[in-house]
N, C-alpha and C positions, 0 to 999 in steps of 0.2 A: 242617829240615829239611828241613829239608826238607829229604832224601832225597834223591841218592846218585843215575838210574845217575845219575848225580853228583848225584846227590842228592835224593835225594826229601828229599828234606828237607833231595832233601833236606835251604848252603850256608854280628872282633874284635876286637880289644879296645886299650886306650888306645892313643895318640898313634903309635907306631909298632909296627902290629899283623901279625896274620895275614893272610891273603890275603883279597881279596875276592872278592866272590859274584858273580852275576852276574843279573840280572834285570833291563831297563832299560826307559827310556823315551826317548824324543828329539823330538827336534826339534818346529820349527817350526807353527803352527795353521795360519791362512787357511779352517781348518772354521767351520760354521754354532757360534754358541755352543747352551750346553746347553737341552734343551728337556726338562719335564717327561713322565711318561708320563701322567698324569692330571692329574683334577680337584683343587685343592689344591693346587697344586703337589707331588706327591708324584711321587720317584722311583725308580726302581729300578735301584741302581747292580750292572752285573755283573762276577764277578772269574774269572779261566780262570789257575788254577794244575797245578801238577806236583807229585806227590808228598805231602808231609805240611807245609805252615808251621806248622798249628798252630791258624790263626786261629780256625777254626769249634771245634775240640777245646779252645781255654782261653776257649770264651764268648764271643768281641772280635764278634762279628756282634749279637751278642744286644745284648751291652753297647751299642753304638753305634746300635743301633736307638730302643734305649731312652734314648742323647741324644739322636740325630736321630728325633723319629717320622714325619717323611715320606720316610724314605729306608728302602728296604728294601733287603739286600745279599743278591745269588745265585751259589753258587760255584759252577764245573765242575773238575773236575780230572784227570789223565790219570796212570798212575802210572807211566810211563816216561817220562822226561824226554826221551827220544830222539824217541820216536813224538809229542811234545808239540811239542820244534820245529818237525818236518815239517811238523807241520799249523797251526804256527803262521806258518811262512814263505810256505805256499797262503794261506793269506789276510791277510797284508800284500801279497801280491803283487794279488790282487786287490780287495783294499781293504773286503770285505763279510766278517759273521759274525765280529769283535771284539769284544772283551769292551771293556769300559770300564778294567779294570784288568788287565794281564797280567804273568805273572811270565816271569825271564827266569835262567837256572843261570849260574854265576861260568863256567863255560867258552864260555860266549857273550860273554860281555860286549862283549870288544872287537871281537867282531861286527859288536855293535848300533852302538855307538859310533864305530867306523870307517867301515862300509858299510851302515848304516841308520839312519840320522838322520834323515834324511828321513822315515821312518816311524812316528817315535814324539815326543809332543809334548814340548817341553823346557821342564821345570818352575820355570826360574827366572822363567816368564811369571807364575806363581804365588805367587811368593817364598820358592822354595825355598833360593837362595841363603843364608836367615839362618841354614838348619839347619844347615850346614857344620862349625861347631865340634860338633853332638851325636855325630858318627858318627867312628869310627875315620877318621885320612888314606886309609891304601890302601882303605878300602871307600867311602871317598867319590870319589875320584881315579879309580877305574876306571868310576865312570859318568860322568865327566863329558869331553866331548869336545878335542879344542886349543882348537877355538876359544871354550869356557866353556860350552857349550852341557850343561845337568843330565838326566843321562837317568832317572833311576832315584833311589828312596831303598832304600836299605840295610833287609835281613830280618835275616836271619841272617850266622855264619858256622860256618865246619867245623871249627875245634879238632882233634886225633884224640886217641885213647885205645885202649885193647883192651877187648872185654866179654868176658867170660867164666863159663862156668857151674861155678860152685863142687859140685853135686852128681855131673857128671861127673869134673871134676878131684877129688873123694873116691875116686869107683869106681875111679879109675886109679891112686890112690895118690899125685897129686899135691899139691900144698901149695896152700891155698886164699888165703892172707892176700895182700892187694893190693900190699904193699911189700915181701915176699920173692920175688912173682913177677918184679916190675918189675925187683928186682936179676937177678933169674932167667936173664930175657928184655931183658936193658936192651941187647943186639946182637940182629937179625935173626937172626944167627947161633944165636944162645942160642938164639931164637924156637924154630927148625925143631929144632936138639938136643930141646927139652923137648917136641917136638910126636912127636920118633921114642920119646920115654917115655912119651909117651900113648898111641902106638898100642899096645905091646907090651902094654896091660893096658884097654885102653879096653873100655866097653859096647859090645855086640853093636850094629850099625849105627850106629855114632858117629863120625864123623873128627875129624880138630886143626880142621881150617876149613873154612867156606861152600864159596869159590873163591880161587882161584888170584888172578883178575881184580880180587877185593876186597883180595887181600894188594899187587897191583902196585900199584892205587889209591891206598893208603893209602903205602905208601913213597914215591909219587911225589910224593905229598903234604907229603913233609919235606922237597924241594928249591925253591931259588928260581929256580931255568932249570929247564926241561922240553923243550918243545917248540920255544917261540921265546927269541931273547935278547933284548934290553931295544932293539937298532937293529930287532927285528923280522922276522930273518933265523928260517928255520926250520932247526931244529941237531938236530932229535929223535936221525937218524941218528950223528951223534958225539959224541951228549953222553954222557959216561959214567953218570951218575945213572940214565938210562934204561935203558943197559944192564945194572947192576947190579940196578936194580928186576925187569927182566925175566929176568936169570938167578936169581935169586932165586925168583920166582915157579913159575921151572920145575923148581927142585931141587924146592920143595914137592911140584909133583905127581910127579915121579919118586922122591918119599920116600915118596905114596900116604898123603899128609899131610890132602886134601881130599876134600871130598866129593863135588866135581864139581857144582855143583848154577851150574843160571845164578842171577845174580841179581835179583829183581823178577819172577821167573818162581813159578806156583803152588805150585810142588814148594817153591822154597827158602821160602814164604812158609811153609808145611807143616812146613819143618824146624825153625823157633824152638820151636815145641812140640812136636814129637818128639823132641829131642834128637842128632838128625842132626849135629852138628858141637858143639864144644867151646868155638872162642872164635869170634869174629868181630874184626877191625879196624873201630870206629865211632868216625867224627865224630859231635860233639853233636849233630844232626840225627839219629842215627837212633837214639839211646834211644826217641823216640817209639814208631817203626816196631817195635820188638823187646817195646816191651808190648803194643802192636797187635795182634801178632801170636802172641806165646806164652801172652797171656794171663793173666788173673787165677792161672791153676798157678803161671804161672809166675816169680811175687814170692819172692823171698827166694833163688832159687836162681840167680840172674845177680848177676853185680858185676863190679869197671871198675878197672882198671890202668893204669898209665904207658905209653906206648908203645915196643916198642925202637925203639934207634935214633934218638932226639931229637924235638922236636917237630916236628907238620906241621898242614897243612891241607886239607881235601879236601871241598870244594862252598859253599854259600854262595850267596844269592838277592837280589833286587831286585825292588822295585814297579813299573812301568812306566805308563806312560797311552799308548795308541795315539793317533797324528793323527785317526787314523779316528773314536777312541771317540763317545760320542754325549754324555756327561756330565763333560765334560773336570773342571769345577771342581769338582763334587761326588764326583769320583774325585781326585781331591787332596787334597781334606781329609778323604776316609776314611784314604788310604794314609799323611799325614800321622801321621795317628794311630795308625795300627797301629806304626808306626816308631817311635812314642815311646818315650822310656826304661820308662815304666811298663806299658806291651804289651809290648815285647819282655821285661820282665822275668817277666810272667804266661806268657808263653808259654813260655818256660825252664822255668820252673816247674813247669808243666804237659806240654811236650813234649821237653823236653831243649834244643831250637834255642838255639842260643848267640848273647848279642846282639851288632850291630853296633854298639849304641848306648854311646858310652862311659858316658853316664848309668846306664842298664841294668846295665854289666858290676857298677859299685859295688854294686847293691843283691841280687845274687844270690853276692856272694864265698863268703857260707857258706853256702851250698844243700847239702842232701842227699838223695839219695832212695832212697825205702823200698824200691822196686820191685828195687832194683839192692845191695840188703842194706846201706842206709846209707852209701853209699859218698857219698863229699863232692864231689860232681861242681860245686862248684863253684870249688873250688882244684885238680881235678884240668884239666878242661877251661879255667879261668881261667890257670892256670901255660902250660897247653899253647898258650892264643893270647898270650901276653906274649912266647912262646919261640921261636914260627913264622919264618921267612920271611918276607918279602912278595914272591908270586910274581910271576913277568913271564909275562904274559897273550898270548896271542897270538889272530887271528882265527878260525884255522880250532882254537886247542885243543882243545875238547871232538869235534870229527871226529877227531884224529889220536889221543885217547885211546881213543876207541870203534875205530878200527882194530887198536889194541896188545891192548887187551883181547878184542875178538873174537878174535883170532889165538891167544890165549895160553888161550881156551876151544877151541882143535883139537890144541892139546898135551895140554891137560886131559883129553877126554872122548873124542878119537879117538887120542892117541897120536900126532902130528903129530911130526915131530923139528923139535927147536925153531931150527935153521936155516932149514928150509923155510918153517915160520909165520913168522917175521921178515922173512922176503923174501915171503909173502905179503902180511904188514901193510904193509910199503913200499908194493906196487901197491895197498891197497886206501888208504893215505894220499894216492898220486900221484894217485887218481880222485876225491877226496870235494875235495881242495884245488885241483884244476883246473891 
């Protein structure tokens, strides 16, 4: 998960899989090698993530401290992946205040890989090369550069599904069972129908969904062009897929379908356990975030469905090691490890985050979990990254998504006519893409 805005968390599965995540590392050393902080050689490796991996929540810090005992690990983390960049682009730019290990969202990727190489150190100085066969091709392939250069090892990925609260869908009279809904809802279309029969009988402050912004996300998430095509050209403007996702998104709000709420905002964090909305669109990543957040009440009254409309993918992460960091090697062999089939499968376990590791995906087929009333999230989200896409990734994507989705929050919550906001998301994609 990690998570969502693309991810906290938020970010598959065999040989030719889902999309990848995006989190890297690159290039080149020519740095001082590692130096301890103390006596002992002990040292204290730090890691700056976004949103939810997992790591510190399924014990992986504890555990590793306890094979490594002179390595202590410290985590910082920012819960908006957006506000996380920013600050993580000030200081590659200036070269001070790096973590030893940083994560990087699947809509960065080809960022990093394109036009930051230079900044992050490439791991095949390490011998990262031999893990190639553990990790999904397209989550391996998007960190690694033309010229072979290994940026990144593989976290997660974003599967999708829908969560839903089975005690709201009672109140309203609707059917709760996970494969009557999915035939339900198995068209977008269906979706918004069954969302205008929720409203007519729904609890008193309850809507069909979070946002709008989360419904566009996750649709956009089931295509394999988006933004860029595979020559690199940006198409957002004529691609039909976009457009669909975006009219889509806006009948919802003019069906008075959502709740308006931003995402990763306090309000909506407030609403998993109020009941403020019915279902959500979630990648494997954000099962974590929604027990987070709702809480011990809130066991047994959430569970997880097919997604309409076919499978997709939506966010996905990467380990990174900055040029800068201070502990190149001994930030390798932590991120090594986290990566393993056997951590990414604990952390599944434990946070929903769906593995990159093909190793991983085998040992979690029949997972289920309690929290989400038994639901077999591991044939539901394991089917969904078998069935994925593998998207084409462009540099500036995760900018030109945050402009769509901004835009499509001034239809939402101020009534914007949704010509105007689409010609305002152009100018704000023509300024963030230069």
């Amino acid at each position: 998960m990690p998570i969502a805005r693309a991810a906290k968390r938020a970010t598959a599965r065999l040989g030719a899989v889902v999309l990848a995540g995006a989190l890297l590392a690159a290039c080149g050393s020519g740095a001082s090698p590692d130096s301890s902080d103390g006596a002992g050689g002990k040292v204290t490796l730090t890691v700056d993530l976004f949103g939810s991996f997992g790591f510190k929540e399924a014990g992986l810090y504890e555990e590793y401290q306890q094979l490594h005992p002179n390595v202590t690990v410290k985590q910082s983390d920012t819960q908006d992946e957006a506000d996380y960049w920013k600050s993580l682009q000030t200081r590659l730019a200036g070269g001070g205040g790096l973590a030893d290990v940083q994560g990087v969202e699947v809509g960065r990727i080809a960022s990093v890989t394109q036009q930051q190489s230079d900044k992050f150190h490439d791991l095949k100085a390490f011998g990262a090369d031999k893990l190639k066969g553990q990790f999904a091709e397209a989550k391996w392939s998007a960190a690694t550069t033309k010229d072979g250069k290994i940026l990144g090892l593989g976290t997660d990925v974003g599967p999708e599904a829908m969560c839903y609260r089975t005690d709201l869908f009672q109140q309203a009279g609707l059917p709760t069972d996970r494969e009557e809904l999915a035939k339900k809802w198995s068209t977008w279309e269906g979706y918004l129908e069954l969302g205008k029969e929720y409203k007519k009988k729904a609890p008193a402050q309850s809507a069909w969904l979070d946002s709008i912004g989360s419904l566009y996300g996750i649709m956009i998430g089931q295509e394999k062009e988006r933004y860029y095509n595979a020559s690199g050209e940006m198409i957002y403007e004529k691609n039909p897929a976009v457009r669909t996702a975006w009219d889509t998104s806006v009948k919802a709000a003019e069906a008075g379908l959502s709740a308006k709420l931003d995402q990763w905002s306090p309000q909506w964090n407030q609403a998993f356990a109020a009941g403020s909305f019915a279902t959500i669109p979630c990648p494997a990543w954000m099962l974590g975030y929604v027990k987070a957040q709702a809480g011990a009440a809130g066991q047994g009254k959430w569970d997880i469905a097919k997604l309409p409309g076919g499978a997709g993918n939506w966010g996905g992460s990467y380990l990174s090691i900055p040029r800068a960091a201070k502990h190149k090697e001994e930030a390798y062999k932590l991120i090594e490890w986290l990566t393993a089939p056997e951590q990414q499968a604990k952390v599944f376990q434990k946070q929903g985050n769906f593995p990159s590791s093909t190793g991983a995906i085998a040992k979690i087929a029949d997972a289920k979990d309690a929290y989400f009333s038994g639901a077999p999230i591991g044939q539901i989200f394991g089917d969904a990254a078998k069935e994925s896409p593998v998207q084409v990734l462009g540099v500036h994507d995760q900018n030109v998504m945050q402009q769509l989705t901004n835009a499509l929050g001034e239809v939402e919550r101020k009534g914007v006519p949704s010509d105007t906001a689409w010609e305002t998301a152009k100018k704000g994609v023509a300024n963030v893409t230069g």
